[in-house]
C-alpha positions in Angstrom: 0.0 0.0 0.0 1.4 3.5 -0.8 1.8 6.4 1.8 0.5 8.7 -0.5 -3.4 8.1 -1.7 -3.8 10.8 -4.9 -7.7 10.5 -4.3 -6.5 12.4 -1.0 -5.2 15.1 -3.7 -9.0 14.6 -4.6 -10.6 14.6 -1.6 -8.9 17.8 -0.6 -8.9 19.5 -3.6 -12.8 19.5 -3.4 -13.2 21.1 0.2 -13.9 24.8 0.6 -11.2 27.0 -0.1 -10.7 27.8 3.8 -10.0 24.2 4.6 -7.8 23.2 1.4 -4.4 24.7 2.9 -5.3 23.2 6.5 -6.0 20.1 5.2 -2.6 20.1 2.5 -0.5 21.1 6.2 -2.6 18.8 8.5 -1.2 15.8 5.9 2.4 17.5 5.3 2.7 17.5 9.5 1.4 13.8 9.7 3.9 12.2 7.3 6.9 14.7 9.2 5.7 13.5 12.3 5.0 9.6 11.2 6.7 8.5 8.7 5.3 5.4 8.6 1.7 6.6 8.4 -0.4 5.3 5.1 -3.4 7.3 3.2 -6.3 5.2 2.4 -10.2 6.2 1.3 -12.6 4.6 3.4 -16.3 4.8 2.7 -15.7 7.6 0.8 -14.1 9.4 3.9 -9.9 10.0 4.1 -8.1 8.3 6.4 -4.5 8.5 8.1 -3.7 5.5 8.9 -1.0 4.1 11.1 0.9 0.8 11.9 1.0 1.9 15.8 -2.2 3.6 17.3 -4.1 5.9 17.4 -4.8 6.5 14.0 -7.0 9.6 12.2 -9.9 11.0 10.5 -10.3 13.8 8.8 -14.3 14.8 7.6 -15.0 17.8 4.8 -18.1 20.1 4.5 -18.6 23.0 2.8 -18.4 25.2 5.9 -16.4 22.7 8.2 -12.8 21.0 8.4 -12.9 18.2 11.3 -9.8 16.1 12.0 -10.5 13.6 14.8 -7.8 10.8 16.4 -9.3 7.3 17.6 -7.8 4.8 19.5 -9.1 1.0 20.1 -9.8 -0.4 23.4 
């Protein structure tokens, strides 16, 4: 699996204007931070996923950017 996913390119290049630059630094700091960290589509939805947890979420609307971390039990 690659670490870079261009339907993320996608993905981000269709949120509102206000989020596109967020959402191109939220992913630059993630793969800085975690090298190891893999891109995936799920559902529609982008995904940064890790081999170690927790792992995170990002969800686009035309008015909101929501990045969200989730850990399993």
């Amino acid at each position: 699996m690659e670490k870079y996913d261009s339907r993320i390119d996608i993905y981000i290049g269709q949120a509102a204007d206000f989020a596109q630059p967020i959402l191109k630094r939220i992913r630059a700091l993630a793969h800085e931070a975690c090298p190891e960290i893999i891109e995936a589509m799920k559902c529609g939805v982008s995904f940064i996923l890790t081999i170690k947890e927790p792992s995170a979420v990002w969800l686009l609307s035309k008015t909101t950017a929501l990045l969200a971390f989730g850990k399993a039990h």
